[in-house]
C-alpha positions in Angstrom: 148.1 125.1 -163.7 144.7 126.5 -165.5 141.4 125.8 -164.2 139.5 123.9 -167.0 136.2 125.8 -167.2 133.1 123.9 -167.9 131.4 124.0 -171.3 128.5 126.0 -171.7 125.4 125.2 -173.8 125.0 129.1 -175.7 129.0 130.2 -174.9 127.8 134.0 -176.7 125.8 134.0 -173.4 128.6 133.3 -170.7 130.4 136.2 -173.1 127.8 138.7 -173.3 129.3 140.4 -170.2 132.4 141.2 -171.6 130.8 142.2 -175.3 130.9 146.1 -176.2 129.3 147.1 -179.4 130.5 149.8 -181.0 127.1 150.6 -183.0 125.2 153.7 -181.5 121.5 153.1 -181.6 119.8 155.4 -183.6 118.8 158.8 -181.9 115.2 159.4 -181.0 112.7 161.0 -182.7 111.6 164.2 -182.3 107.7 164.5 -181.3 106.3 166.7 -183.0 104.0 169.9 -181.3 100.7 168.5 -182.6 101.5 165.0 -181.2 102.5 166.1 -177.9 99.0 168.0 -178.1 97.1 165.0 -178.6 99.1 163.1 -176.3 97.6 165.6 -173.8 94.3 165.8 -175.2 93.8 162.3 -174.9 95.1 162.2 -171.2 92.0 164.8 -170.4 90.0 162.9 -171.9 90.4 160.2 -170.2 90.7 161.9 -167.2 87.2 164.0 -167.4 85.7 161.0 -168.5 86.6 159.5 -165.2 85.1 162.2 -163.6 82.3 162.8 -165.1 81.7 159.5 -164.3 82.4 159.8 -160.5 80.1 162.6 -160.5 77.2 161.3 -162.0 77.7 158.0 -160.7 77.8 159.5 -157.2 74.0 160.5 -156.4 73.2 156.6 -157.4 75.6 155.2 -154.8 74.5 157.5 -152.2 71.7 156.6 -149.4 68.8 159.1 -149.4 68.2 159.3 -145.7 64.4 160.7 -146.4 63.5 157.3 -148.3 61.3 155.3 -146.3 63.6 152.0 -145.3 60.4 150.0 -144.0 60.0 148.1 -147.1 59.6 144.2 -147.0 60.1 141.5 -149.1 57.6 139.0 -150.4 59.7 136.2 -148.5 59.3 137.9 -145.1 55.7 138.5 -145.2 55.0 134.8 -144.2 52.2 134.3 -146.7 
């Protein structure tokens, strides 16, 4: 006795398992020397832009312990 399977909606689907193509995707392309040296020039770029950015952005981010820190606001001088 077969078991009676149940219909599916998209039956390429429930197939796709058992589907082998024999078409070969085409082969890659090469890249090319001056491509691969932009890739890289880009990438340092982006990285020294990064860190030139760290670096400059550092000094503002810092505390200056020599700054005076007994400033008040208008609000807390109880005028």
């Amino acid at each position: 006795m077969s078991r009676r399977r149940e219909p599916v909606p998209f039956a390429f689907l429930a197939e796709a398992d058992r589907f082998r193509s024999n078409v070969a995707p085409p082969p890659r392309e090469r890249v090319s020397l001056g491509q691969m040296a932009g890739r890289w020039l880009l990438g340092l770029t982006i990285v020294a832009a990064l860190a030139g950015s760290l670096v400059l952005g550092m000094p503002a981010l810092s505390l200056d312990p020599s700054s005076p820190r007994t400033q008040q606001s208008q609000a807390s001088d109880g005028r």
